[in-house]
C-alpha positions in Angstrom: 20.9 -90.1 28.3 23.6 -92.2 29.5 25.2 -94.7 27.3 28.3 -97.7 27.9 31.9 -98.0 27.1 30.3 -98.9 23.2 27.8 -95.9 23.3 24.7 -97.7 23.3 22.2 -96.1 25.2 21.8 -98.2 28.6 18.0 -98.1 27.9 18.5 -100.5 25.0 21.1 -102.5 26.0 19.7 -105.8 28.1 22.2 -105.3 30.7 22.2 -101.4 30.9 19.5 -101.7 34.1 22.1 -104.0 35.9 24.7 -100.5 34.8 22.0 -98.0 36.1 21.1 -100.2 39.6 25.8 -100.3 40.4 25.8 -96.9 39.8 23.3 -96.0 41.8 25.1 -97.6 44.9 26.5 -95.4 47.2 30.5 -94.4 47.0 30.6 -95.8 50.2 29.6 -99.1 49.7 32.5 -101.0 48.3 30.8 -104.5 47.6 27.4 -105.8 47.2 26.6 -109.6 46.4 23.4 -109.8 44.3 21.4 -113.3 43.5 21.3 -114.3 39.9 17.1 -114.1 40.9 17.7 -110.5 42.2 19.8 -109.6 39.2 17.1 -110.9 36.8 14.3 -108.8 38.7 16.5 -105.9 37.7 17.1 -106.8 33.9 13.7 -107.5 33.9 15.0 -110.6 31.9 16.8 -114.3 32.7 20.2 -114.9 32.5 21.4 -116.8 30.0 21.8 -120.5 31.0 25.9 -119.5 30.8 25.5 -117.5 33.8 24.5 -120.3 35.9 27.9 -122.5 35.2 30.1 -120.5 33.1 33.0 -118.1 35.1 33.9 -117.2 32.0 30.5 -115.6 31.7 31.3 -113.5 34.6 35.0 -113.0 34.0 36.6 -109.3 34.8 37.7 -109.0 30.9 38.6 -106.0 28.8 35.0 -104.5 26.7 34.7 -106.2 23.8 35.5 -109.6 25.2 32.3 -110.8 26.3 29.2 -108.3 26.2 28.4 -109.1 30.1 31.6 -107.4 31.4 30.9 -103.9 30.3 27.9 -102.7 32.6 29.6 -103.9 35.6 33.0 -102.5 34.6 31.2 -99.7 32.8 29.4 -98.9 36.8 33.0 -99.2 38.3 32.6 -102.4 40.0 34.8 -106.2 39.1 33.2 -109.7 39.8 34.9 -110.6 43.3 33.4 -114.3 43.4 30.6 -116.5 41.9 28.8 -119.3 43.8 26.6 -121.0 41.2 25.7 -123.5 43.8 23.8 -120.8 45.7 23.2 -118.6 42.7 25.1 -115.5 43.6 27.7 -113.1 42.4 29.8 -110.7 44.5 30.9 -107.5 43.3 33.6 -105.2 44.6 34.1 -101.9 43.7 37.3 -100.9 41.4 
């Protein structure tokens, strides 16, 4: 069973499908940009409203900072850019 950087199982962590769907990803592709609706049909969940006007929400910080970071870190990938106009994140591999 896998688990992230603060060994919780990805199955119960609200974010660990968003982990499982970036590591899944070919090593090839190097960035993908995902809609905030697509990311929410993976979670199987909404974002919280700080996703849609926060870039704090989405910042690139150290685990522990803000719970959001660690699947996408955790998968190998860093926030590139966030249009909350248009409702989109890009990520780039690290």
């Amino acid at each position: 069973m896998a688990s992230n950087s603060k060994g919780e199982s990805l199955e119960d962590s609200k974010y660990g499908p968003l982990e499982e769907y970036l590591r899944s990803l070919p090593v090839s592709q190097q960035d993908i940009t995902m809609t905030f609706e697509f990311i929410e049909q993976v979670l199987n969940d909404q974002l919280p409203v700080e996703a849609y006007g926060e870039y704090e929400w989405w910042g690139n910080q150290k685990p522990g900072m803000n719970v959001e970071v660690v699947p996408w870190m955790d998968a190998g990938w860093m926030v590139d850019t966030v249009e909350f106009r248009e409702k989109w994140v890009r990520f780039v591999r690290q």
